[in-house]
Structure formats: C-alpha cells, structure tokens
C-alpha positions as CSV (number, residue, x, y, z in Angstrom):
1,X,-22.3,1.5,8.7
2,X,-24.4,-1.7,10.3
3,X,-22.3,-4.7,8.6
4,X,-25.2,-6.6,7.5
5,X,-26.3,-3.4,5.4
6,X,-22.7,-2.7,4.0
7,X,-22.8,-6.4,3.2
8,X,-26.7,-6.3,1.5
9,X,-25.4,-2.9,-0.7
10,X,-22.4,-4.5,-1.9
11,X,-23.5,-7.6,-2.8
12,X,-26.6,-6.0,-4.2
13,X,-24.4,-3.9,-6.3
14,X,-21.9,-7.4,-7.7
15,X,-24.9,-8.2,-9.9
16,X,-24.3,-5.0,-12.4
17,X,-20.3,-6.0,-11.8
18,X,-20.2,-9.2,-13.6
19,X,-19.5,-9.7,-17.5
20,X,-22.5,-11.0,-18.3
21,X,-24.2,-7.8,-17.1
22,X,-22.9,-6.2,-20.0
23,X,-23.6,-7.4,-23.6
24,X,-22.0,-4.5,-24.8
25,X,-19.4,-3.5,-22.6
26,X,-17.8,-4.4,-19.2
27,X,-17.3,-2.3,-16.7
28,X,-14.3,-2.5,-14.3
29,X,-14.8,-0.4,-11.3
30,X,-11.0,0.4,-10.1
31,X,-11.5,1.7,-5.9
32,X,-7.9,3.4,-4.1
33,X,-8.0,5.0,-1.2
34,X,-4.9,7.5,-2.1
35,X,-5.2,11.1,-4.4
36,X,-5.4,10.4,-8.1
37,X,-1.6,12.7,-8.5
38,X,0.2,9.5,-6.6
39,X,2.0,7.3,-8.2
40,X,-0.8,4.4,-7.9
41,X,-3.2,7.3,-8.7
42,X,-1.5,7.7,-11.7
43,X,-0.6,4.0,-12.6
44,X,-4.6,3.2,-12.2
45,X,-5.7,6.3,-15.0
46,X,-2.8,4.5,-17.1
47,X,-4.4,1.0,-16.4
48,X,-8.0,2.3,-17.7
49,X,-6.3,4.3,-20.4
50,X,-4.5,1.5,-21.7
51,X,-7.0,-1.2,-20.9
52,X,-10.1,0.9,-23.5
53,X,-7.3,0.9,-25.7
54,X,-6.3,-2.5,-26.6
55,X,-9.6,-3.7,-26.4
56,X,-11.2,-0.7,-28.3
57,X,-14.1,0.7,-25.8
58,X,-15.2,-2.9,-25.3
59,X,-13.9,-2.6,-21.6
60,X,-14.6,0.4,-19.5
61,X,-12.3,1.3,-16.3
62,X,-13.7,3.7,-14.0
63,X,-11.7,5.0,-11.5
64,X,-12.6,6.2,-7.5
65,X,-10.2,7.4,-5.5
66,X,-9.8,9.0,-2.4
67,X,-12.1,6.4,-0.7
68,X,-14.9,7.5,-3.1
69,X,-16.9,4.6,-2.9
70,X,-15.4,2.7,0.1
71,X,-13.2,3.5,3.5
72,X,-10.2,0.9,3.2
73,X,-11.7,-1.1,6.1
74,X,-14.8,-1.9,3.6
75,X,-13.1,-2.6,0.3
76,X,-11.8,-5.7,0.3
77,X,-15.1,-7.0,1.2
78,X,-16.6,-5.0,-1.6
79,X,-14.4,-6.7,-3.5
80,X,-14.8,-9.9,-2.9
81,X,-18.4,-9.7,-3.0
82,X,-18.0,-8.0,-6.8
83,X,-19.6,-4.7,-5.9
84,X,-16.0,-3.5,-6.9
85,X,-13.9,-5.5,-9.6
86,X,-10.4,-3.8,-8.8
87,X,-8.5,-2.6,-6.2
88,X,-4.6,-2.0,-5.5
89,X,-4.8,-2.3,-1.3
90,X,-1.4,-1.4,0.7
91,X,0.4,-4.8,1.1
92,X,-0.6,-4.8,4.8
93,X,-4.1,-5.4,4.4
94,X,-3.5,-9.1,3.2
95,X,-2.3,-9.6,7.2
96,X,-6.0,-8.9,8.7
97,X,-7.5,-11.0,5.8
98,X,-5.7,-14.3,7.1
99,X,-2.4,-14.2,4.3
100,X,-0.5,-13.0,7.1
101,X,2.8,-13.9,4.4
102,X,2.5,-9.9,3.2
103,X,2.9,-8.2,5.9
104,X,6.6,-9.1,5.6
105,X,7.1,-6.2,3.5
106,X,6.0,-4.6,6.6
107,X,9.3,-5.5,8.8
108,X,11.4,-2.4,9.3
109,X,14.6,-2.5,7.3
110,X,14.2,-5.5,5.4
111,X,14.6,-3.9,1.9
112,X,17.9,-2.8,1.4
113,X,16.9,-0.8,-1.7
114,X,14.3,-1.4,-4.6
115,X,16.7,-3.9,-6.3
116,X,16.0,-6.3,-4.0
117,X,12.2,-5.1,-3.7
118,X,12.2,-6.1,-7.2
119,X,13.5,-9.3,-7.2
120,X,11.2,-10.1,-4.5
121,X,7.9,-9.2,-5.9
122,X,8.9,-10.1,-9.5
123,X,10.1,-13.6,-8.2
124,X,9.4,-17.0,-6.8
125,X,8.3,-15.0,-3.5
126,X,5.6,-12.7,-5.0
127,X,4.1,-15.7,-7.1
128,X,3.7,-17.4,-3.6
129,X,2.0,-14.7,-1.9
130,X,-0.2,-14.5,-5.1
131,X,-1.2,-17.8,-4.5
132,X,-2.5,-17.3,-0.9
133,X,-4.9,-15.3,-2.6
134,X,-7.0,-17.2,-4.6
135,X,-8.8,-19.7,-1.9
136,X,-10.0,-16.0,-0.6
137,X,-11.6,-15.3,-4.4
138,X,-8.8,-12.9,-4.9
139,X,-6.4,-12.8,-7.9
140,X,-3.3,-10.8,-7.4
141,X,-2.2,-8.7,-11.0
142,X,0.8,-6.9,-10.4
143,X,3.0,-5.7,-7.5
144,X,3.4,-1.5,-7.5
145,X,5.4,0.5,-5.7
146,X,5.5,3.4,-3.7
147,X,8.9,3.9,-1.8
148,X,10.2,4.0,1.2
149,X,8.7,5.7,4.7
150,X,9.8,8.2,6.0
151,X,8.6,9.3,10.2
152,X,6.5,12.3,11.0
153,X,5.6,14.3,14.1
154,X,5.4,17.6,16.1
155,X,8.0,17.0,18.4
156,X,11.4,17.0,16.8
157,X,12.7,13.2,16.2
158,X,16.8,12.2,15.5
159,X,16.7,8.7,17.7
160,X,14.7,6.3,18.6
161,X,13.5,7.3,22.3
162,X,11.5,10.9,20.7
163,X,9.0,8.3,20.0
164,X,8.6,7.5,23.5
165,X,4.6,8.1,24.4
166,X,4.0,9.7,20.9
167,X,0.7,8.3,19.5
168,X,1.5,7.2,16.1
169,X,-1.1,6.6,13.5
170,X,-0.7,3.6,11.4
171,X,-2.5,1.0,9.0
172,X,-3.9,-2.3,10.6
173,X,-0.8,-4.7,10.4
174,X,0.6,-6.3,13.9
175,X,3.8,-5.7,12.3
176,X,4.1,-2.4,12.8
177,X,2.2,-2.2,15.7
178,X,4.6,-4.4,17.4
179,X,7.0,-1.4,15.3
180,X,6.0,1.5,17.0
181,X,6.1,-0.2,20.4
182,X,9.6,-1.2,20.1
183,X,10.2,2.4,19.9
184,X,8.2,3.4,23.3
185,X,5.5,4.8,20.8
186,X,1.9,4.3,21.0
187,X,0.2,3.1,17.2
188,X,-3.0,4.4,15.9
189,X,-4.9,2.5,13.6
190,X,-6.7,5.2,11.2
191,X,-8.5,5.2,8.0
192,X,-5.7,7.1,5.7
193,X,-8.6,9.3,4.7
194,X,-8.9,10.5,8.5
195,X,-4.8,11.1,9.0
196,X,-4.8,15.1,8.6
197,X,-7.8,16.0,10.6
198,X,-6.5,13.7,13.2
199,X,-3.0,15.4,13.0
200,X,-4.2,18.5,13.1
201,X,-6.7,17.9,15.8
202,X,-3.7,16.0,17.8
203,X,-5.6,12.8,17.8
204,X,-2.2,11.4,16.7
205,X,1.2,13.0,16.6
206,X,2.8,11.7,14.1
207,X,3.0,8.7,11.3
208,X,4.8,7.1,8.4
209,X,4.6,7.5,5.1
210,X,6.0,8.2,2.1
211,X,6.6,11.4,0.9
212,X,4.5,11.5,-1.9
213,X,1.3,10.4,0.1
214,X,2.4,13.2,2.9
215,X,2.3,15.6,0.5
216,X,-0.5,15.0,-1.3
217,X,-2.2,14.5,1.6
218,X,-0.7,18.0,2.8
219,X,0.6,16.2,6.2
220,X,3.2,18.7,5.8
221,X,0.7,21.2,6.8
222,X,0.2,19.7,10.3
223,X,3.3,18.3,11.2
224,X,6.5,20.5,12.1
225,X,9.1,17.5,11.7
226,X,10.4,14.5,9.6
227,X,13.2,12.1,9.9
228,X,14.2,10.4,6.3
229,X,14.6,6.8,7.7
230,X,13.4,5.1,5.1
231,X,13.0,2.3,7.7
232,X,10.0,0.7,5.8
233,X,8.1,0.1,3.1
234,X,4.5,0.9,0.9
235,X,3.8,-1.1,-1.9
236,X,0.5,-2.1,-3.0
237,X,-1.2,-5.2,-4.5
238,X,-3.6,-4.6,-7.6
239,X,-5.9,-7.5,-7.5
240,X,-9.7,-8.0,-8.9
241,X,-12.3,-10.4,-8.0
242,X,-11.3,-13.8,-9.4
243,X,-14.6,-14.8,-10.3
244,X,-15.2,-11.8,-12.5
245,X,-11.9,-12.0,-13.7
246,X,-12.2,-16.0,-14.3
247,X,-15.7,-14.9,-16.5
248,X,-14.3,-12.7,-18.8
249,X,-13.7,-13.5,-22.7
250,X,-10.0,-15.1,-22.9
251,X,-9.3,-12.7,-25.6
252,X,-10.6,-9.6,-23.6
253,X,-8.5,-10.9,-20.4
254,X,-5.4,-11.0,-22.6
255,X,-5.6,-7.6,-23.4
256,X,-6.2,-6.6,-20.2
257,X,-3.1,-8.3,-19.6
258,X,-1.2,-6.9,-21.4
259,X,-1.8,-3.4,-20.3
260,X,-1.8,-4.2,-16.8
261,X,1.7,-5.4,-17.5
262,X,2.4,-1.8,-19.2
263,X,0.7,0.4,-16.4
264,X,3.2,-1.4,-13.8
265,X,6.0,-0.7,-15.7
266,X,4.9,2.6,-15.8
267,X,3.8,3.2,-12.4
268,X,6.6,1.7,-10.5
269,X,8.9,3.7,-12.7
270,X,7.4,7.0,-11.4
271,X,7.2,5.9,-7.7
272,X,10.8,7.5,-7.1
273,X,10.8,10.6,-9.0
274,X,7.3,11.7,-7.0
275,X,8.6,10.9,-4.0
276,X,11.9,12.6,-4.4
277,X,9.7,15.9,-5.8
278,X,7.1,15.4,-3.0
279,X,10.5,16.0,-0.3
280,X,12.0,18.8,-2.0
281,X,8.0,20.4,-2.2
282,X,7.9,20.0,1.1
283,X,10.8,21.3,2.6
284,X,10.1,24.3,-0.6
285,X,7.0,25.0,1.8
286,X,9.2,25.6,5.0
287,X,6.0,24.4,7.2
288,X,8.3,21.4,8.2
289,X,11.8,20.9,9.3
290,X,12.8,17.6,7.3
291,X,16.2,15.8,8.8
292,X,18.1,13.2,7.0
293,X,19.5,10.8,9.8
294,X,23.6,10.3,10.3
295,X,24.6,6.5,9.8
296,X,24.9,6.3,13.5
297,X,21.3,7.2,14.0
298,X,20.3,4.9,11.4
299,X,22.0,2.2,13.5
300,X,20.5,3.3,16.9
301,X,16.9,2.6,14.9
302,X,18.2,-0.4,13.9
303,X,19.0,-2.3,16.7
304,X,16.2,-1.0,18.7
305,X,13.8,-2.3,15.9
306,X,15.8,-5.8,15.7
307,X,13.5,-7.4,17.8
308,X,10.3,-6.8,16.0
309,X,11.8,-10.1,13.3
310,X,11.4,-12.6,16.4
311,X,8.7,-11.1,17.3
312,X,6.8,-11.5,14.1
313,X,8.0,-14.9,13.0
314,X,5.6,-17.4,13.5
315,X,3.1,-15.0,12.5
316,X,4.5,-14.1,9.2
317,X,6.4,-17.6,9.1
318,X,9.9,-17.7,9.4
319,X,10.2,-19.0,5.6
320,X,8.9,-16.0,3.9
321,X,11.3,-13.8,6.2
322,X,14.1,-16.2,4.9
323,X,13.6,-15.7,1.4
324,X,13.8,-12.3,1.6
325,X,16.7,-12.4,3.8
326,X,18.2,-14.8,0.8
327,X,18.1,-12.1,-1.8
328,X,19.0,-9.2,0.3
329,X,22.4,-11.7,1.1
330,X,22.7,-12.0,-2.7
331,X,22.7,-8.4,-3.4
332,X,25.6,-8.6,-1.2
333,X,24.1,-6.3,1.7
C-alpha cells in the first residue's frame, strides 16, 4: 500500500479512536498479528473480558488478530497515529522504531530461564525500556511472555554448521540477523502472516519460533525438522497510544489498570503449558522429527553464537546488556 494512503486511512480512522468520540462508550481497538488460541491471543480476550467488566460496558475492547486490520510492518504506525489504541508487538519491533534497548531480549542465550526473564521485565530494566517509549507517543502496559525458540527446517539440524546457506525467515531485528549469519545462515525478514506459504513454497527453509506459534501456525505441516535449543526468546510488549490513553477518565484508566495487571498474570502463566502442549501436538502429528539437543551441542551453539554480544553492543548499548548479565549472575548461572 502507497505510504501516504496507509498514512491518510489511518489517521483518518484516530478521529473515531479517541475518548471524546464516544459519550457513551470508548472503544479500544486491541490489533496482534498471532492466532487468537496463543497465549497473547488468549491474554488479549482476557484483557477485553476483564476490562468491560470492571468498568461495567463503559469500555469496549475489540479484538483483531491474525493481522486483521494491519500486517506487523503497518501497526505501530497505526498506532501511533490512533487508528488502533492497542497493540502487544514482539519485543523486536521497538529496534526498527529507534529504542534499539529491546532488542536485547533478542541476544541468543541471554535468559537463562524465565526467573530471570522475570526479574528483568518486572524490574528496574523493564521500567527503563518503558521509558524510551513515551517521547515516541507510546506507553508500555505490561511485559507478556511467550517462551523460548526453538529452530526449524527441512534439512535435518543437531550443530551449528546445518545452517550453513539455509535461508532463514526471521522478524526485522539486526540482532538476529547478525544471529543467523554467525551460523553460515541466510535471514529472511517476513511478515509472520506470510511464514507457511513461504515454507511451503521454499521461499525460506526454516525459522524460529516458539512452539506454540509453530503450531498454531501449522509450521509443523511444512517443515520435516526441529531442534529444541531454546536459544532465544519471544515476548511481547502491550502498549496503547499515550495520547488516548493520557485522555481517558482517571477512574476509567484505573480500572483498566487493574485488569491489565490481571490479564498478565494470566497470560504469562499460560505461556509454558501451550508451549509444552504445542511440542507434544506436534511430534503427536509425526509430520516432523523434533530433536532435543545433547549439552555438548548446546555448547557448540553457544560459542559459535558468542560473538553476536560484541557485535551488537553499541547498538543495543553495553549497559542494558550489563544489567541483564547482573541478574543472570545473581541467579547464580
């Protein structure tokens, strides 16, 4: 679509988005790019069932996803121009929008486990990252999770040289481009909405994901093999437009609050459980071979994905690596 004509029909569309357009109600249009049986799927219908609830019908939360209303190249500037009020974007998409601080969660093997995930987002470092946000009209809500990534491809993959010349779709983030090139691959950026047909058309051979996206998006289907690395990470950002969020009634805003606050709770306590179902489904469908690596192989990727941290430094910033690298130390790992 021509940009200035995305740009007319969105901002067209932020005058029925604001709270003064409604004297009745407010309407909060929630946009994902993911299948509504995710776990951010399901934390969003918790969000709008919780959020008419405590403020009794006076809000209403609609819900697109699957890239109903916009691909996840065009969203964020829907959003910021208020045609949409909330979104919950990967954590990688903050890198192309200049708050290149994010795309630390995309540096393979940082996160030990989701202990230290937690205490990162919950913490000083994910009230930091929040903060980039707002001179961008952004405010960040809540930090959700979806696990750990695991590889996919049609050529069988234990160490890190089967990636050598395998073209690898990813999201836009330099981080894991610079990824996928330490491993001899070549990275893809795709629309997640365009992964199967591009798999099965051999567009790309392969990607990363978690399981429960995978299966949902029946990746299983057109892939014949998966290595469980769980070398990286997907977690997603819920944010709205601050300006429509700054305009709304301070009572209304408090209960909206409040069952943001519940609908994370809830959806990062799912993440695990669908992902764990969404491996045994798919090995249940015996249309891909999925490997679990030996400690050794986990090693090999390792070391041959160590340089990707100098590499990314000064563009992430050394600091915001650091303070990860300080609670992953304090966990003892």
């Amino acid at each position: 679509m021509n940009r200035f004509v995305f740009s007319a029909m969105v901002a067209a569309a932020a005058l029925l988005g604001t709270p003064a357009a409604y004297a009745q109600q407010i309407v909060i249009k929630f946009s994902h790019v993911v299948a509504p049986d995710t776990p951010k799927g399901k934390g969003a219908d918790k969000f709008k069932e919780l959020a008419e609830k405590y403020t009794a019908g006076k809000v209403k939360v609609e819900i697109y996803p699957n890239s109903q209303l916009y691909k996840d190249k065009e969203e964020m500037e829907a959003l910021q121009l208020g045609a949409v009020q909330m979104l919950a974007p990967s954590l990688a998409k903050f890198g192309p929008l200049g708050a290149r601080a994010f795309e630390v969660f995309d540096l393979p093997y940082i996160f030990p486990d989701k202990d230290v995930l937690q205490k990162v987002t919950q913490g000083e470092v994910g009230k930091k990252l929040f903060e980039k946000l707002e001179p961008k009209g952004i405010k960040g809500l809540a930090y959700w999770d979806n696990g750990f990534k695991i590889m996919s491809a049609n050529t069988p993959l234990v160490k890190p040289t089967d990636f050598q010349g395998l073209k690898m779709r990813i999201q836009s983030s330099k981080v894991l481009e610079a990824q996928f090139r330490a491993l001899g691959a070549l990275p893809q950026v795709m629309a997640f909405s365009e992964v199967y047909q591009a798999m099965q058309t051999g567009v790309v051979d392969g990607s990363e994901n978690t399981p429960s996206n995978m299966y949902t998006q029946k990746h299983y289907e057109v892939q014949k093999y998966a290595l469980v690395t769980n070398h990286g990470y997907i977690g997603y950002a819920v944010i709205v437009n601050k300006s429509f969020w700054d305009g709304l009634p301070a009572d209304t805003r408090a209960q909206l609050e409040k069952a943001m606050a519940e609908a994370t709770v809830y959806a990062n306590s799912i993440s695990q459980t669908e992902n764990d179902d969404a491996l045994a489904e798919m090995k249940k469908s015996g249309r891909i071979a999925i490997r679990v690596p030996t400690p050794e192989e986990t090693a090999a990727f390792r070391k041959a994905l160590e340089p990707v941290y100098g590499e990314m430094a000064s563009r992430i910033g050394q600091d915001t690596i650091d303070m990860v690298l300080k609670e992953t130390k304090a966990a003892g790992h």
